[in-house]
Structures are given as C-alpha cells and as structure tokens.
N, C-alpha and C positions, 0 to 999 in steps of 0.2 A: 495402465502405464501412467506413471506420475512423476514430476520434478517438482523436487523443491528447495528454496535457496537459505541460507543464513541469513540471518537479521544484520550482519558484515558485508553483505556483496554489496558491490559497489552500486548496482540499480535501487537497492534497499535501502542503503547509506542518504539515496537522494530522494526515496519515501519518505523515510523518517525523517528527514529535514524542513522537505515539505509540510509533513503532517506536524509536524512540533510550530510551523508558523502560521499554517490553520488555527493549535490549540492557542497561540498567542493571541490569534484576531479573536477564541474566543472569550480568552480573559476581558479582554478590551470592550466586547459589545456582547448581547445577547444572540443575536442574530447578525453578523456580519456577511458581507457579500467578499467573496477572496479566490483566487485561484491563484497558485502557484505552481513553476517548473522548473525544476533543477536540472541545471548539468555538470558532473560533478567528477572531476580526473586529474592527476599529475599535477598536483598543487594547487588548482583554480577548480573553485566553485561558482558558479554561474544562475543568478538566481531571479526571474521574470514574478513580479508579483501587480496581481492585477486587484486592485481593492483599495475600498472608499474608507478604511480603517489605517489611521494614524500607528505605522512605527518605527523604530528609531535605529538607523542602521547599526549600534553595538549592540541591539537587540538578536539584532539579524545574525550580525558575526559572534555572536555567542552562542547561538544554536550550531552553528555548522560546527565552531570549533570543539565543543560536547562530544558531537555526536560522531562529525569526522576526522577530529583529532587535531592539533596544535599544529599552527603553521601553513594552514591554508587560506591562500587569497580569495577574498569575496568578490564580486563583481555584481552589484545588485541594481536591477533594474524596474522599478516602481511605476505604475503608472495607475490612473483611476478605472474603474469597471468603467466600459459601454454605457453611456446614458440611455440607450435604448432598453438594453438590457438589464437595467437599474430601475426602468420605468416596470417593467415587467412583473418586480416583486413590491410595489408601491400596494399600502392599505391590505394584502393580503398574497399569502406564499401559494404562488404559483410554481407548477416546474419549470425549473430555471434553463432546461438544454433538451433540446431533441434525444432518443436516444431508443435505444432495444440492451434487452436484457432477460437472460436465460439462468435461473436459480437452478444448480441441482443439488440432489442428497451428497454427501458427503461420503467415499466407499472407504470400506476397512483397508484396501490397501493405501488410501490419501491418509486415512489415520496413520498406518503404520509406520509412513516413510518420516510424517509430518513428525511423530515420536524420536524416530532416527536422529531425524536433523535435530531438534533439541535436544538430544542426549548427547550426539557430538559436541554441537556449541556450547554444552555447558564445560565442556572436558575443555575445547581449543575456541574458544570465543572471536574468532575473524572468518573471512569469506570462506563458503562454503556452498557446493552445489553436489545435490544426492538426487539420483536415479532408481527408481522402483519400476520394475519391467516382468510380473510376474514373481517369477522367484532371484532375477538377476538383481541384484541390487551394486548399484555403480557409486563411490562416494570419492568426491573431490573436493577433500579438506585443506586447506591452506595453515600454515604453519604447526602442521603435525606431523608425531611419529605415525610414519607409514605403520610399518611393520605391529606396533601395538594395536592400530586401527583394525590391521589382517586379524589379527586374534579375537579382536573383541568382537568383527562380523565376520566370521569363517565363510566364507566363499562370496565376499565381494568381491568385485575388482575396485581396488584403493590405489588412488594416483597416478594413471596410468604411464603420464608421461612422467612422473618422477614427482622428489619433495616442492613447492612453491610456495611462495609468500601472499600473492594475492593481495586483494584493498585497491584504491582506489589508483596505488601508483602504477597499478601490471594490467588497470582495465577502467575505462571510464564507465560513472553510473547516469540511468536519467532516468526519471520519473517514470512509472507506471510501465516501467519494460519487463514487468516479471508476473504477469495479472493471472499467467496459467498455474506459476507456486501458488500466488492468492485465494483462487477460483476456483482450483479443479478444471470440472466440466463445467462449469456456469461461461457464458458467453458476455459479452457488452461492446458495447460499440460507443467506448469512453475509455473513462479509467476512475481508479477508486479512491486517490491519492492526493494529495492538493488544493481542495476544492471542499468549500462550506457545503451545506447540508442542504440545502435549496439547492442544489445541482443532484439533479436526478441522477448520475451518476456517481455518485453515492448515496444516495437514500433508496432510490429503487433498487439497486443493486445488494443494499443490504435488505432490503426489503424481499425480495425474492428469492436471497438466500435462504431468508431465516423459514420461510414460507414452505421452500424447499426442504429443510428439515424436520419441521412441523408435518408437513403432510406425506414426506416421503417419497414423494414424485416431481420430476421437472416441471418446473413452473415457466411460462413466458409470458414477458408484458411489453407494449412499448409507449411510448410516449412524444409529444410534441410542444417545444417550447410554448410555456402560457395556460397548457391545462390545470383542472382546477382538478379535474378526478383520474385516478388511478386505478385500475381493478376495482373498480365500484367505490372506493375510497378517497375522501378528500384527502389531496395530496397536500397536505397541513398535520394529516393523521400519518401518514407513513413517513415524513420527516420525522415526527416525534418519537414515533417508535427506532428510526436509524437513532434519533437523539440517544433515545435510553439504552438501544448499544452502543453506540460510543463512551458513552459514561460509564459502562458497564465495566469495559475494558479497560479505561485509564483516561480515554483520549486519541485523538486523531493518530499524533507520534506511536503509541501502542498499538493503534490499529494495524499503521502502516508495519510494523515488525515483522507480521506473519500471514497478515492479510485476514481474510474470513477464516481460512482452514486453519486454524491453532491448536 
C-alpha cells in the first residue's frame, strides 16, 4: 500500500519552495547553515527562515512566484540560526539535530504507482494524489478529463467525488506534510525538506536510504545533536555523500519534487 502525490499538491508546492531557498543559500555559501518552513494557501505564502546567509527578499518573492504561480503575497520572516546551535558546527561538521531514521528498499509496487504519477503529471501538470493498494489503484487528478483517465487505467477508481481544480487555492500546503509519498517505508523523526546538509535530517536520511538500496534490507540509525560519528562513519563523510545526491539530482528544489522515491 502506497500514496503518492504530484510535484503540484499543495504540501509539494511548499517543499519545492523551500528546497529552491536552501539551493539559494547554496549559491551564496559553501556550506550554509538554513532552515526553512512554508506555509502556503489561498493567496498568502508564509515563509520562517532561519539562517546566517544574507538574502534579499525579491529573491525570496521570485522563487514562490516560479514555482507557485503570479499573484501571491509573501510574508517572510528572517531571523538568525541559534548561537548555540551555530556553535555546534564551528571548526568541523558535526550533526546538526537529534534524530532516528529507518532506510528501506524501495518495492515494485512504490515503483509502479511512482511511474503512474509521472505519467499522469506529464499529460495534466497540477495537484494530484494516487493510491496503490494491491491491485486497486485510486487516482485524484485535478484539472483532468475523468473519463479519458478511466480508459487509460481500466479499473481505477478516477475522481471520486467528481472533476476539481485543486492548487493551492482548494487546500493549503506546508512543509514536509507528504514524507510517506517521499519515503515509502523509511521512517524519521524530522523531515527532509528545508534544511542545509548539516542537519541530520537530510543527510542521514538520505544516507540510509541510499544504504537501504545498496544492501537490500532496512537499515536503522540514530543520532544525537554534536556527534562526530555515524554508523562507524564520520558524519562529514555521510553529508558528502547526501552532497553528491543532491547534485546528482539538480538540487535541493528537485529533490523536494518527488522526494527519494523518484
């Protein structure tokens, strides 16, 4: 049993926002310290950033309006990282947050649904949320032909309660509300979205994915704000490795699209 959502639903809308003003702090700096959270509905976007990296709010109101579209008000709220917590990554990268985290393999039905969903969004590019449940497959596409959708997945059920438009005006998004479309079965006790690479929640997290598909089997790790080692690994070695996924894929913004299961 699997869900997964459009790179358009509205919780996504407010990854990819996030994750596009991570990739800014990392134009800016090598190594930036940043955390971001969106909240993002019916005209107003809403956006907490917490980081020692200078930028400029038409910087800010240019990403939202890209990504969620002309006409929506910012509300951006800047403040600096924690001096404790700033102390924390002084002279060498420590992990930046407490946390637990469960990598698992990736199953042919996560593949299959995850395929779904991009073969619809390429056809109708806005919100969409699709169900794999064995053999029941549930698709709720927003500004599509139902009926064409019926034919093309013979015995879904397509739209149940009727056609909708969906986006950000029929439902507000926020950050990191969608981590089971992301994950799968991988667990964490964070989130993946918003947040520089020094935050064990995204490095160990993609770290124990990736780990998880390498070996085949669930992986669990946890961690505690300040460690220097990880699974026997300096945690300086497993940020580098989340590094060279993220670059792999595009960037924090690309990440946040589909999450690990792509």
């Amino acid at each position: 049993m699997f869900e997964k959502v459009s790179m358009s639903h509205p919780d996504k809308i407010a990854d990819r926002i996030a994750g596009a003003i991570v990739d800014l702090a990392y134009k800016k700096e090598e190594n930036p310290r940043i955390a971001v959270e969106v909240l993002i509905g019916h005209g107003v976007c809403t956006i907490i950033i917490e980081t020692g990296t200078d930028m400029m709010v038409a910087e800010i109101e240019d990403i939202v309006q890209r990504i969620a579209g002309a006409g929506i008000r910012t509300h951006i709220i800047a403040a600096p990282q924690d001096e404790h917590l700033a102390k924390n990554q002084e002279n060498i990268i420590r992990c930046g947050d407490n946390g637990i985290f469960r990598g698992a393999p990736v199953t042919a039905e996560q593949k299959k649904l995850t395929w779904i969903a991009k073969e619809i969004y390429a056809e109708y590019p806005s919100d969409g949320k699709y169900l794999l449940d064995g053999d029941r497959l549930t698709i709720c596409q927003s500004n599509a032909d139902s009926d064409r959708l019926r034919k093309e997945y013979p015995g879904a059920t397509v739209n149940p309660l009727g056609d909708w438009t969906g986006g950000t005006d029929t439902d507000a998004g926020a950050t990191n509300r969608k981590l089971g479309s992301d994950m799968g079965d991988g667990v964490t006790g964070g989130g993946l979205h918003g947040k520089d690479l020094s935050k064990a929640d995204v490095s160990v997290n993609i770290y124990a994915w990736l780990k998880a598909q390498e070996t085949g089997e669930t992986v669990e790790f946890s961690c505690s704000i300040g460690d220097e080692y990880v699974d026997g690994l300096p945690y300086e070695a497993i940020v580098q490795e989340a590094r060279r996924y993220i670059d792999s894929i595009g960037g924090f913004e690309k990440f946040a699209e589909w999450g690990l299961i792509r």
